[in-house]
C-alpha angles and dihedrals in degrees: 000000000000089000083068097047090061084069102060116114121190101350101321129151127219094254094042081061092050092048094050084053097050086054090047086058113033080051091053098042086042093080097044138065127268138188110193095214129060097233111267088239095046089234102131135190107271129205148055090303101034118133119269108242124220102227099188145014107268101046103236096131128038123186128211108187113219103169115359086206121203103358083190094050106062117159121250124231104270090028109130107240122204117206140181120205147190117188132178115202094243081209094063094040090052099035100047112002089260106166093180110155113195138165128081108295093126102017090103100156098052134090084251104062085077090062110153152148134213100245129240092017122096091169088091116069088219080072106023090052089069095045137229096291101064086059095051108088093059094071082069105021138068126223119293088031114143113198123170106232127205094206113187104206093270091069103040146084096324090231096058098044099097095059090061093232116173120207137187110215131193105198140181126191134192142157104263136035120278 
């Protein structure tokens, strides 16, 4: 729990910050559409105005397919994944209107364009630090795949779980760095 405490901002308690991320969610997927069941056969619904999915029980991660990618080039567990990323804080978006998009989707030139995990591992904090959610989508999807997520905190990036923060992310993952 006290994880969980180092979150706590003016007073709040751990659960008051859940439940402000609960509200920050359930408002953003309100708008959209969203089917409760990953589909039996994994083909989902691809494109700009395809359905969130919920991926597990608890809710904590929806998935928009955007591009399902190679379904014929799928990674291996162990194989090293590179990823670029924009995410938006839900909480902000819904508190205070905030429409901030950050990550390293167009920062080519930088360290941290080459951004990756080895997939399938979260004993190594190069793949732990971005949580279980951002690999998700590989248990369905092929490389170059681009799918927009809904990650509560527990399935985000590890140091910003205790503040309960939820994101929205649009990804896109491939073989090799770019």
């Amino acid at each position: 729990m006290a994880a969980g405490l180092a979150g706590c901002e003016k007073g709040e308690s751990y659960a008051d910050l859940l439940k402000k991320q609960e509200k920050a969610v359930n408002w953003y997927l309100s708008g959209e559409p969203v089917e409760v069941d990953v589909p039996a056969d994994s083909i989902f619904i691809t494109g700009e105005d395809a359905p969130f999915y919920r991926m597990d029980e608890d809710g904590s991660v929806y998935m928009r397919v955007i591009d399902a990618g190679d379904p014929d080039d799928r990674p291996k567990k162990g194989d090293r994944v590179y990823f670029r990323f924009s995410r938006m804080n839900l909480r902000n978006f819904y508190e205070a209107d905030v429409e901030q998009w950050i990550g390293n989707s167009s920062d080519i030139g930088s360290g941290i364009a080459s951004t990756s995990f080895i997939f399938g591992n979260y004993t190594l904090s190069s793949s732990y630090q971005y949580g279980t959610g951002i690999q998700l989508p590989l248990e369905y999807l092929g490389y170059n795949s681009r799918v927009r997520l809904v990650l509560k905190a527990a399935s985000g990036f590890y140091s910003e779980q205790s503040q309960c923060l939820p994101y929205v992310f649009d990804i896109r993952y491939f073989k090799g760095v770019y």
